[in-house]
C-alpha positions in Angstrom: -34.7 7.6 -67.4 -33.5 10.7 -65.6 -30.2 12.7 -66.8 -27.6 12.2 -64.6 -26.0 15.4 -63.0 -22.8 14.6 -65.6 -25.3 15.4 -68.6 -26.5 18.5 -66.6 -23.0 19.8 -65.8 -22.4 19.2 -69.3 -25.2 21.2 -70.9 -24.5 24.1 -68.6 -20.5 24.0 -69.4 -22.0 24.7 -73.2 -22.5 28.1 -71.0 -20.2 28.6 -69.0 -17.3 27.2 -66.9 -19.1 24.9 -64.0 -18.6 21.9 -61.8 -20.9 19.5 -59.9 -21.1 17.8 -56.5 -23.6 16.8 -53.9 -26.3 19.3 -52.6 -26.6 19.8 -48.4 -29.6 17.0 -47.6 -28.5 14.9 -50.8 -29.3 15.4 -54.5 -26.4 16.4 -57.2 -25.4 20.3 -58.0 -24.5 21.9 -61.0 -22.4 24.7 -60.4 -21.0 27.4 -62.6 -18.5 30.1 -61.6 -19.0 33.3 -64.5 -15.7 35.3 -65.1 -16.4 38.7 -63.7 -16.2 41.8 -65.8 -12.7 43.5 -66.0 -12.6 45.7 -63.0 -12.4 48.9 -64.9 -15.3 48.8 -67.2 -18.6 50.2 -65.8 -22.1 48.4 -65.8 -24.7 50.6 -67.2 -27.1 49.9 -64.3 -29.8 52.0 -62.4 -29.8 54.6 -59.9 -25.8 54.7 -59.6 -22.5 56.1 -61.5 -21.9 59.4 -62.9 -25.0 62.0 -64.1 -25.8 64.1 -66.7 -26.7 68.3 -65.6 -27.8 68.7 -69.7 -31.5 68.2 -69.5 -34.2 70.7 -69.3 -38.1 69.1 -68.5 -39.6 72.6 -69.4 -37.8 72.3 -72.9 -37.6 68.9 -73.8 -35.4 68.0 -76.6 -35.1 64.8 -77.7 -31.9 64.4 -78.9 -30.7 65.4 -75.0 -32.7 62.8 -73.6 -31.7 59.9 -76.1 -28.4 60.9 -75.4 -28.2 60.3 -71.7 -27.7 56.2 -71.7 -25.8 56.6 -74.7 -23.2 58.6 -73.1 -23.0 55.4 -70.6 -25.3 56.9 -67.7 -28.6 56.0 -65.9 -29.2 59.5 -64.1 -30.0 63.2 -64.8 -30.2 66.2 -63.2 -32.1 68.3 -64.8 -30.0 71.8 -64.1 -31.3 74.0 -67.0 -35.6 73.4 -65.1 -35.4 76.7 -63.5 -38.7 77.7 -61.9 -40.3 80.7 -62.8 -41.2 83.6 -59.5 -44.8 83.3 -61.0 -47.5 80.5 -60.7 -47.0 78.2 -62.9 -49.2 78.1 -66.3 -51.0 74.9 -67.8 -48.7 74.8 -70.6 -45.6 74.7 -68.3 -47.3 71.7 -66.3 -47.7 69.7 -69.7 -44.3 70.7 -70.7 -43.1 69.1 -67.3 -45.0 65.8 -67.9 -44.2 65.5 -71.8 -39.9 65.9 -69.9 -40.7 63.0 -67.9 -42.1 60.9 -70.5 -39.2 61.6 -72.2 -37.3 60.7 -69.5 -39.3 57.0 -69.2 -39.0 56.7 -72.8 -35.3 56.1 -73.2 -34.5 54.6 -70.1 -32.9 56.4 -66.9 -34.1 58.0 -63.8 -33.7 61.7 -62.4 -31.9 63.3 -59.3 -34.5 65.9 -59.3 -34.4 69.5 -57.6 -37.0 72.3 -58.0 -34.9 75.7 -57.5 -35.4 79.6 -58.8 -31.8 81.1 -59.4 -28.1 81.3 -58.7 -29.4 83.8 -55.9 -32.2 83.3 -54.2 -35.3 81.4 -54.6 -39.2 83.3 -54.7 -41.9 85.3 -52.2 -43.4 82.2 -49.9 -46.8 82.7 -51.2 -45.2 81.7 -54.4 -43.3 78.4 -53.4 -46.5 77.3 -51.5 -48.2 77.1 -54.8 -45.5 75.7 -56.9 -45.4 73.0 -54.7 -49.2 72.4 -54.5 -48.6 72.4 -58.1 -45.9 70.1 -58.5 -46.5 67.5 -55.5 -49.2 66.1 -58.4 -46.6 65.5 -60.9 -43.6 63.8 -59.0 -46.7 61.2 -57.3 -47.2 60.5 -61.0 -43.9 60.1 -62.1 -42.1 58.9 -58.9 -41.1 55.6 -61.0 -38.7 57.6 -63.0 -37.1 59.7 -59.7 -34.1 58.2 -58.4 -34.0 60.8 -55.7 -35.5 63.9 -55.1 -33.7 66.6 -53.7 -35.5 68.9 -51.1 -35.0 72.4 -53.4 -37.4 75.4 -53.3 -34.7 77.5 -50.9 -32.3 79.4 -51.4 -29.0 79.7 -53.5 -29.5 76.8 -56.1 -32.2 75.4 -54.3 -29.6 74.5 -51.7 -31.5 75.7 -48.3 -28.9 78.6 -47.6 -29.0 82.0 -48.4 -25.1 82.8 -48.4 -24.2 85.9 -50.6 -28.1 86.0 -51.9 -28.7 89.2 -53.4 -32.7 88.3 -54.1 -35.9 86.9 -51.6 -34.2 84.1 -50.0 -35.7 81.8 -47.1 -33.6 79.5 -44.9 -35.8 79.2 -42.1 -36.1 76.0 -39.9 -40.4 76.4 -40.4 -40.1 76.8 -44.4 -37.2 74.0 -44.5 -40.1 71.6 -42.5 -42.8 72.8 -44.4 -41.3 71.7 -47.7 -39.7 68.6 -46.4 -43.6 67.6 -45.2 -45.3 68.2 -48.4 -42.5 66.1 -50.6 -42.4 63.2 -47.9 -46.0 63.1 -48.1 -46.2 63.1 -51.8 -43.7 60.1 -51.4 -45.4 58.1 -49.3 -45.9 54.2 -50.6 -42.9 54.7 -52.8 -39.2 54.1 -52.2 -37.9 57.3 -53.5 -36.0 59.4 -50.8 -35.8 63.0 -50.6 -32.3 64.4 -50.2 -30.9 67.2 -48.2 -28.4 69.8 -48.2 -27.5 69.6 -44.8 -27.1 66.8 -42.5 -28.1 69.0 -39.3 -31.1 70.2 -41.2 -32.5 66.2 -41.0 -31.6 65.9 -37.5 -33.4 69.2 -36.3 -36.8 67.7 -38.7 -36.6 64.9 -36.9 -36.6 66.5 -33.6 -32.9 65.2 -32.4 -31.1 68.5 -31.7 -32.3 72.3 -32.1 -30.2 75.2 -32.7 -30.3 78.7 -34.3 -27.2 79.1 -36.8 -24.7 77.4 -38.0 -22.4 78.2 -35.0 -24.2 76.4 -32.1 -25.2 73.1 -33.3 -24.4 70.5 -31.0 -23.0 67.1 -31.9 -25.2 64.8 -34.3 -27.3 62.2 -32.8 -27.4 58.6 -33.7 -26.6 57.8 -37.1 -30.1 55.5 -38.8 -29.0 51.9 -39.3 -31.4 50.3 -41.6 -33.8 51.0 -44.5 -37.3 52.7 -44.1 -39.0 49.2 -43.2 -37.6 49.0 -40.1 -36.2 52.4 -39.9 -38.9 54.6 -40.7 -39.1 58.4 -41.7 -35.6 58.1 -40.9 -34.1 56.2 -43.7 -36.6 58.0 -46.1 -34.6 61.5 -45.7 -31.3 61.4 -47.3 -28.4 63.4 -48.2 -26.6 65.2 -51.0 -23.9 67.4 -51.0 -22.7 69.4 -53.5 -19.2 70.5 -52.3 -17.6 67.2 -52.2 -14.2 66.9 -51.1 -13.8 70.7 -51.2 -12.9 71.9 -48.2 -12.3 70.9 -44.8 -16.4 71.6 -44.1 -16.9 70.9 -47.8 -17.7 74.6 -48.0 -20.0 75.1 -45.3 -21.7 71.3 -46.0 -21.1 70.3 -41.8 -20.7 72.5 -38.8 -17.6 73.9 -38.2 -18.0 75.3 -34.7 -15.7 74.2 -32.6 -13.3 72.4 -35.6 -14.8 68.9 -34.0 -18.0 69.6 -35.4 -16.8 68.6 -38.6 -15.5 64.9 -37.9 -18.6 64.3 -36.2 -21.1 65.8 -38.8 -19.1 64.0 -41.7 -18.8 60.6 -39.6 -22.5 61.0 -39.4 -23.7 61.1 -42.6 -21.1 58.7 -43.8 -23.0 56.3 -41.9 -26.3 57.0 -42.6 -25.0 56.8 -46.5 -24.7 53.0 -45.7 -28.3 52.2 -46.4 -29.8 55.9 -47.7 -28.3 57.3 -51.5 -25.8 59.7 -51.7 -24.2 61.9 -54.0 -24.1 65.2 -55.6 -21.5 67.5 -56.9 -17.8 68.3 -56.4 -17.3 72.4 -56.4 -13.3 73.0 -56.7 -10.4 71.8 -58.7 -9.5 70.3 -55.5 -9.9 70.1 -51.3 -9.1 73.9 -50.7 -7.7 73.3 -46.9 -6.0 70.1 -47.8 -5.7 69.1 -51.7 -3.9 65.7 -51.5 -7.9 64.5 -49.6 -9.3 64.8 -53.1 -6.8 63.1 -54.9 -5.9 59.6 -55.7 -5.9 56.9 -53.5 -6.9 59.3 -50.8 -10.1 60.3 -52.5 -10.6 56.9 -53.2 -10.6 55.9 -49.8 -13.3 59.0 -48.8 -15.4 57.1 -51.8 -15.7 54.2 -50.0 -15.9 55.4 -46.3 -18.8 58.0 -47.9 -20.5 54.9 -49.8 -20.9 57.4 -52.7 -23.9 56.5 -55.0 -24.0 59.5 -57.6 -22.0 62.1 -58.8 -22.1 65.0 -61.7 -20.4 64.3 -64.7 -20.1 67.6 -66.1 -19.0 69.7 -62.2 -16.5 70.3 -61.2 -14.3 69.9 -64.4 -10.9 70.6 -62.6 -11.5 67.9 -60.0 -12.6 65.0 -62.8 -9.3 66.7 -64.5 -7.3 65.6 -61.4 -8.8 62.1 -61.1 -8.1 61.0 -64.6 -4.8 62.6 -64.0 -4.2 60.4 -60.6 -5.5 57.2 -62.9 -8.3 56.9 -60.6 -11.2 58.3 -62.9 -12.1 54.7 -64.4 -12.3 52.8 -60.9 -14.5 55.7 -59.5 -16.9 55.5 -62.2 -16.7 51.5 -62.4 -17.4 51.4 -58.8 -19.7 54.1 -57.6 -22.8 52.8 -56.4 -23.3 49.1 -56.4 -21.1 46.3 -58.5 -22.7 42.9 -57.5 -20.4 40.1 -59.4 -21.6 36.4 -59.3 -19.2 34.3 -57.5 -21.2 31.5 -57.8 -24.6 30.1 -59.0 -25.6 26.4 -58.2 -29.1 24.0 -58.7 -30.0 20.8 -58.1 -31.1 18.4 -60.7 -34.6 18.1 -61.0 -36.9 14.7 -62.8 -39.7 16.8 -64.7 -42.2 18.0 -62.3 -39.6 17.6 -59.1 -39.5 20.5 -56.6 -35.7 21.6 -56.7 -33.1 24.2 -55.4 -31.5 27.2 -56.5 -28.4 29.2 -54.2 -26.7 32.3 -55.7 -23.7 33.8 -53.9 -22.7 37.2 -54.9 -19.5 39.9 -54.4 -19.8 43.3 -54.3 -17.0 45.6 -55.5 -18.5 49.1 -55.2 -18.5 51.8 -52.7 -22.2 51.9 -52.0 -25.1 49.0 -52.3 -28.3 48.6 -53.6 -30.3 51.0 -51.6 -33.8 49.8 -53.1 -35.1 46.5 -52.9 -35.5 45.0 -56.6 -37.5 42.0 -57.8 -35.4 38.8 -58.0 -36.5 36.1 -60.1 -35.5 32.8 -61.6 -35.9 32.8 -65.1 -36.1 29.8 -67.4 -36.9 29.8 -71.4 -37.4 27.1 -73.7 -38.1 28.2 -77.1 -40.5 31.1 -76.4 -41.6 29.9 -73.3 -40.8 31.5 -70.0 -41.3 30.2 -66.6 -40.4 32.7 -63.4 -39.6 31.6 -59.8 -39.6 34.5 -57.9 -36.4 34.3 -55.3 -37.5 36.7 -52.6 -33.7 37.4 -52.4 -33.0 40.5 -51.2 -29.9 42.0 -52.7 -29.6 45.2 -50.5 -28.3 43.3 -48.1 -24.8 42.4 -50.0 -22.2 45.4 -48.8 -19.5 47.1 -50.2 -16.4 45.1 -50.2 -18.6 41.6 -48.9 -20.1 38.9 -50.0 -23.3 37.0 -49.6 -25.6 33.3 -50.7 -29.1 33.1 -50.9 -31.1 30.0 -51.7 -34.2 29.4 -52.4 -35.6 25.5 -51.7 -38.7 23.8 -52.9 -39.0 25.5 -56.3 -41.9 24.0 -58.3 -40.9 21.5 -61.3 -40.8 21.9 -65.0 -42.2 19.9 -67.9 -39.0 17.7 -69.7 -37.0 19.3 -72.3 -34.0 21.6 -72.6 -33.6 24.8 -70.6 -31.5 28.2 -70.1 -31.4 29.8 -66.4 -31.2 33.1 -65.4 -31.5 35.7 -63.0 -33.6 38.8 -63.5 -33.2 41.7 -60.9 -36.2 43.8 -61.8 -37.5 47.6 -61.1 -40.4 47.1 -59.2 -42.0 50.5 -60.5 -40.7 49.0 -63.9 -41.0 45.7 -64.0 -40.9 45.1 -68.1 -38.2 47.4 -68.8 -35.0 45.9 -69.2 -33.1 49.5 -69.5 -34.0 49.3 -65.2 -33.3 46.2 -64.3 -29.7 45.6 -62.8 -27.0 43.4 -64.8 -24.3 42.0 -62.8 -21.0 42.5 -63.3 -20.1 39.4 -65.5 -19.2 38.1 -68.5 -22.4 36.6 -69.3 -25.6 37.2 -71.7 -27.8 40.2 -70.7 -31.0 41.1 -71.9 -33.0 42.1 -68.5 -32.0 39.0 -67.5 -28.6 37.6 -66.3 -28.3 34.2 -68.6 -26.1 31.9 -66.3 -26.7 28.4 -67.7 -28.6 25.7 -69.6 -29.7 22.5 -68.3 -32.3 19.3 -69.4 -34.9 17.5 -67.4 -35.4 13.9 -68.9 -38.8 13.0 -69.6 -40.2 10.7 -66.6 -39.5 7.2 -66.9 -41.5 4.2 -67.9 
């Protein structure tokens, strides 16, 4: 005899809190509804939220590295890597891998920048090398780069020289040169590289031209869609490391005439729909207008910004002001992606039926998923585990929306009892759970989003 759908509603209620009904085309549905995490507490999930500046890959201690996730973060910017004005030796390249393999080994990602100094960066012939040297290393270890950031120039490996008192190149021909050689070590991948400047990415790209900072004309169109429909466009993002601090964000967009600044900003703000952004924040507050940095202002910028990343540690005053303004918790609970369940839902199978599975999901945080994941159906019984894979693709869910996938036809199981779940995998990482994404709920998480239990009767005589 089959179990009815009452016996399966029942088994998943042992779960969580579900109802049942009739599935579109006919067959019965369990449904179960999970409470969503309190709004305030953050998710410790991949590629988003606050960073860590504490690291350094060329003197890896241990201790610094264990204690990035358990300070509640998944990213790392490794401030204290300074390159040396010299060719790199041997020993510095093995000190560099044995950083990353620290870096795999408990769990998180980078946001990773090569630079030389506070003020200024090294002779050409010398950042030629260093990247033909490192271009090796970050193909090798691109699983455990969230983003890398363009470097090599100037102040802080920001592409300007402002107020450099040592060598310092700025140039649109060494700005493409090292935006070729780190695309190219990318390619096949999904990790972007990041720039300072939003007109620097246009001018790459070949959309405008200019000489300074005073005649760049008006951005072009903003890219709309990730790098498999929009190309070398969606594969160059942007960073920006005077957040909210001035009008320009100290010299981040264009400033001549004043409306360069609205459009610049409008720009990249939209491009930061489907490319990951972040950086730094560099004052105690917006210089030109303070109240835009602080409470529900600033939260507002979050959003319209879709900010992915931020540093933890810079600038002090401004994370000061935030907790002040109550607003510290949300930004930190929020930034990124925060996909809730707002409903999963199956059909009840007879052992060896074909069945269906639909998933509907919220999402609460300023940004989205901006790489595609794995998404798979997981079902255990005892130690067994059986995987569906869903094909659902979760970058598609935007801030502040809501979307349902299904997925029909999913091949039967043998009779007996079994727990469901979803697993949003790392596709550079597939068997570590520390990279796979949890949602937002109150349910049972261990790489795998537990989200009910449910029988299939033996067949009948």
């Amino acid at each position: 005899m089959r179990k009815t759908a009452a016996i399966l509603a029942l088994a998943a209620a042992l779960w969580t809190g579900c109802t049942s009904g009739q599935a579109p085309g006919g067959g019965s549905w369990t449904a179960v509804a999970p409470a969503p995490l309190p709004p305030l507490q953050n998710v410790l999930n991949p590629g988003r939220g606050f960073f860590t500046s504490n690291l350094d890959l060329f003197n890896a201690a241990e201790e610094d590295y264990a204690a990035v996730r358990a300070a509640g973060l998944t990213l790392a910017y490794p401030y204290n890597t300074w390159l040396p004005r010299r060719e790199l030796t041997q020993a510095e390249l093995s000190a560099l891998q044995q950083g990353f393999d620290l870096v795999r080994k408990h769990g998180f990602k980078l946001i990773l920048r090569f630079r030389y100094g506070e003020n200024g960066d090294a002779d050409w012939s010398i950042i030629q090398r260093h990247l033909e040297q490192l271009v090796p290393l970050v193909q090798k270890n691109a699983d455990v780069i969230a983003v890398l950031q363009a470097g090599f120039l100037g102040r802080w490996g920001e592409w300007h020289c402002w107020e450099a008192t040592e060598v310092c190149h700025d140039g649109a021909a060494e700005k493409a040169y090292v935006l070729d050689r780190l695309l190219n070590a990318l390619t096949g991948t999904d990790v972007p590289v990041a720039v300072r400047y939003p007109a620097d990415k246009a001018r790459y790209l070949g959309d405008i031209d200019f000489t300074s900072d005073e005649d760049v004309p008006p951005p072009p169109e903003p890219v709309s869609g990730f790098a498999e429909t929009a190309g070398l466009r969606a594969r160059i993002a942007h960073l920006n490391d005077c957040f909210l601090s001035s009008a320009n964000d100290v010299g981040t967009y264009p400033d001549r005439p004043l409306e360069r600044i609205r459009q610049w900003r409008g720009f990249t703000y939209a491009e930061n729909a489907y490319l990951p952004f972040g950086g730094e924040t560099c004052e105690a507050a917006d210089r030109d207008d303070p109240n835009r940095s602080r409470g529900a202002r600033a939260l507002a910028e979050l959003e319209r910004a879709h900010l992915d990343y931020l540093n933890a540690d810079y600038h002090p005053g401004m994370l000061a002001h935030w907790r002040e303004d109550g607003i510290f918790d949300q930004v930190a609970a929020r930034m990124g992606y925060r996909l809730v369940v707002v409903e999963a839902a199956w059909t009840a199978p007879a052992t060896g039926e074909g069945w269906k599975f639909r998933l509907t999901v919220r999402n609460d945080g300023f940004s989205r998923l901006k790489r595609r994941y794995d998404v798979a159906l997981v079902l255990r019984q005892g130690d067994r585990n059986v995987e569906r894979p869903l094909g659902f693709d979760l970058r598609t869910v935007a801030p502040g929306s809501s979307a349902t996938f299904t997925a029909a036809g999913l091949a039967g199981l043998p009779a007996g009892r079994w727990r469901l779940g979803v697993a949003v995998r790392d596709p550079a990482l597939p068997e570590r759970p520390e990279y796979a994404v949890r949602f937002a709920n109150e349910l049972d998480y261990d790489g795998v989003n537990w989200l009910g239990v449910f029988e299939i009767a033996p067949p009948g005589p």
